[in-house]
N, C-alpha and C positions, 0 to 999 in steps of 0.2 A: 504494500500500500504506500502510495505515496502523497503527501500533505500537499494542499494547496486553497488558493481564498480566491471565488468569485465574488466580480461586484454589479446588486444590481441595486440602480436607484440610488447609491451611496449606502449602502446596505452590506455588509461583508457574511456571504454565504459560506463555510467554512464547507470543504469537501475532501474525499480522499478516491485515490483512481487507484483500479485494482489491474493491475497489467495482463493478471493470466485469461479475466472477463475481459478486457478493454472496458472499463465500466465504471460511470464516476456516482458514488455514494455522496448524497448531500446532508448536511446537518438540518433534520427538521426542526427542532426548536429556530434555526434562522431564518428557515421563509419561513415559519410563521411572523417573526419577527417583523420581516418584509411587507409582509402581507399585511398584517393587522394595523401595526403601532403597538400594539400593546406593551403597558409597561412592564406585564410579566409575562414575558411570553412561554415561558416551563407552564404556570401555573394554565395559560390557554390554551397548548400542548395537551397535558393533561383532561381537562374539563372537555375537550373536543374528543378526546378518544372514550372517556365515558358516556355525553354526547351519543356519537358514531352508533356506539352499539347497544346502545337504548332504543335508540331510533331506528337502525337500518340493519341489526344485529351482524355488524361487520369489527370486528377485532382490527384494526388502524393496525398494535403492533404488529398483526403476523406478517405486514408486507416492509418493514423496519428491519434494520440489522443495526447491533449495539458496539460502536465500532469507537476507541481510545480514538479525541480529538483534544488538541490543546484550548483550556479555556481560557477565559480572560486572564487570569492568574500565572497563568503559563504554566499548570501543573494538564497530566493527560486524566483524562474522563473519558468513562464510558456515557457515548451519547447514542441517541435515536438517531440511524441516518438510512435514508432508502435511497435508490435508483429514480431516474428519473419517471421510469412508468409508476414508480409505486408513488411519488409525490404529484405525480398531474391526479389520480386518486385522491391522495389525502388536500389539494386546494380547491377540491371538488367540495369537500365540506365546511371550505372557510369562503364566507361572505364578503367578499374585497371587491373595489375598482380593479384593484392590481394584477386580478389573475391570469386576466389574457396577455396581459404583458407580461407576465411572468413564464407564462408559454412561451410564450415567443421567445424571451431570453433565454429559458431552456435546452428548447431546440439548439441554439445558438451554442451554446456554452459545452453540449455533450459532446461536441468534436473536437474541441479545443486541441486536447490533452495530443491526440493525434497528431493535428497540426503542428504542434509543437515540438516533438518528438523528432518530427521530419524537418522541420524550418526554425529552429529555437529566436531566430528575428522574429518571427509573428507572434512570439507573446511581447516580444517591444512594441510593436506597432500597434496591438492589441491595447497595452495600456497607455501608447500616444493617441489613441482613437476615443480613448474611454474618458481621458482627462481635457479632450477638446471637445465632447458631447458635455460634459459636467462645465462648461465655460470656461477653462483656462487658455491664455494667450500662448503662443507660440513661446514667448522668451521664457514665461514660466514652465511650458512643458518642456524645455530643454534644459532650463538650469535643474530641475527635479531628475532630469535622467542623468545629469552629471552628478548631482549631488547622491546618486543612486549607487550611481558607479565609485565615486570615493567609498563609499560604505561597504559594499562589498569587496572592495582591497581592504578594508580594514578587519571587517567581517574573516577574510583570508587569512587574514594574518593573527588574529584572536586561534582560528582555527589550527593554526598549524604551530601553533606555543602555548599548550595546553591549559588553553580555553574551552570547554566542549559540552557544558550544560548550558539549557537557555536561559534559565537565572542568572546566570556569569555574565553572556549578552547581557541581560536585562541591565543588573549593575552595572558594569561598565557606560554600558550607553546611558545610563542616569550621570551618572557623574560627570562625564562628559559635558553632558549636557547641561546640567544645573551650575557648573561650573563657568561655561560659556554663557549661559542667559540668568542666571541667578534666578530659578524658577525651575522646580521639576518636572520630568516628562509629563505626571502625573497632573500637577498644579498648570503648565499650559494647556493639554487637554481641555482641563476646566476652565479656565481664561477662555477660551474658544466653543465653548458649550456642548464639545466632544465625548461621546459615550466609546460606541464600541470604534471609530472610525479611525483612522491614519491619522496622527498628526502630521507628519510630511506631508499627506495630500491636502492639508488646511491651512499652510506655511504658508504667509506670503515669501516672494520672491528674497526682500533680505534676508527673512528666518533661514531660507533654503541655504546662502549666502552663506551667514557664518554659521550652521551645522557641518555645512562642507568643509569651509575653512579650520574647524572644530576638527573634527575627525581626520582630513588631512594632515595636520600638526602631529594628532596622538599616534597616526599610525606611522610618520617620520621619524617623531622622537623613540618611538617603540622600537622600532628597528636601529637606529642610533645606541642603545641602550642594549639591544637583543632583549627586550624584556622578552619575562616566561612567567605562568601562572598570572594568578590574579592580585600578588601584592604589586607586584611587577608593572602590571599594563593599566594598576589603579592610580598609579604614578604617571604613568605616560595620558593616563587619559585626565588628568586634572592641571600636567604642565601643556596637554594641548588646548584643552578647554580656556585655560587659562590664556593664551595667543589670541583666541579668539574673541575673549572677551575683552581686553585691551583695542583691542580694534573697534568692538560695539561701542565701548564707550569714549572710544577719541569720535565715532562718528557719531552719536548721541549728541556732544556737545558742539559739535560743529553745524548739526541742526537743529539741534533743541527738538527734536523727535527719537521719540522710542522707538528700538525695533521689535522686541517682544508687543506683538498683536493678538485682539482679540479676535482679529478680523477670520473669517472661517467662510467655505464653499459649501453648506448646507444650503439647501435648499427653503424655500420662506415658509415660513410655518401658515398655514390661511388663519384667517380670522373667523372665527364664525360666532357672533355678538348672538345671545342669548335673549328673547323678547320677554319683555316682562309679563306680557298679556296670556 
């Protein structure tokens, strides 16, 4: 099985492709998620497969496979995930605008894994496609693939000097980061009203800026060093953060603007004003 995240809507579909089926397993708890809004989406997971077979005596789970995906925490979980024929079934019994589009993305999304396989550029293009339907300009979709691309030399190099849980990532890229923007991954999330979504893909264009610059630094100084382990590269990642952030603030003062933004590519929430009558 191998990991992977679709996106539809701004929505991160968590999935895993199974090479011997050719076959991608989606997390149903996240098009529910999709689909509904709901703010708990387990809890409407749940109530719909009680639901289901009260009503139409059809058991949801037997067309589910309970398959270890990474949750928010970064720890693995057994989750509900089916195939695509078993989930066009299961949005059959969720009440949404979203479903035929969610068809349609479907379709879309089950060849992927293939394409990619054969052309590993068309998952580039794929998510240059994907961040210019979500309205991003050209300059910011390029400074995001560069800024993509430093991270994975750095990502590289975490890897091959033993770095190798995703917790270690996780740290590291905190520090990094809280060090360069004086604000946690965590704490800008929220400055931007960010739940499950990307911070990278909510950056504006400086954020991207000095991340880049950020990570560039630690992964220079790191190799300078040959750091190893994690005492190691928590040093390279705070004297790079640190480059980065001397930079923020000569240009902070030189504009009298912040680069830490709240600013974010969500989509507008509608109004819908409540009559009193």
């Amino acid at each position: 099985m191998k990991s992977n995240l679709a996106i539809f809507e701004d929505f991160k579909i968590r999935r895993l492709y199974d090479e011997k089926t050719e076959t991608w397993f989606f997390s149903v708890v996240d098009v529910v998620a999709a689909l509904t809004d709901s703010v708990n989406p387990r809890d409407y997971w749940f109530k719909m497969k009680v639901r289901v077979k009260s009503e139409d005596g059809i058991e949801l789970s037997t067309i589910c496979r309970q398959l270890k995906m990474k949750a928010s925490d970064g720890k693995e979980r057994l989750t509900d995930c089916s195939n695509a024929e078993g989930l066009l079934r299961i949005i059959q019994s969720i009440p949404s605008p979203k479903a035929e589009p969610f068809k349609r993305w479907l379709a879309k999304v089950g060849y992927e894994r293939m394409q990619e396989i054969a052309d590993p550029e068309k998952s580039l293009d794929r998510a240059r496609e994907n961040w210019q339907k979500h309205g991003r300009s050209q300059k910011w979709i390029q400074q995001r693939m560069m800024g993509q691309e430093t991270r994975n030399k750095l990502t590289d190099y975490w890897k091959e000097h033993d770095i190798t849980k995703d917790e270690e990532f996780a740290i590291l890229t905190n520090i990094i980061h809280q060090e360069w923007a004086d604000v946690s991954v965590k704490d800008h999330k929220l400055l931007k009203g960010l739940k499950t979504q990307n911070l990278r893909d909510h950056m504006t264009e400086a954020e991207l800026i000095f991340t880049a610059l950020a990570e560039l630094s630690t992964r220079q100084i790191a190799e300078s060093m040959q750091a190893k382990g994690m005492p190691e590269n928590k040093e390279a990642g705070k004297k790079g953060g640190g480059i980065a952030k001397k930079a923020r603030l000569e240009l902070e003062e030189k504009t009298g603007k912040r680069i830490i933004s709240g600013e974010n590519y969500l989509p507008p929430k509608s109004d819908k004003k409540l009559s009193g009558k």
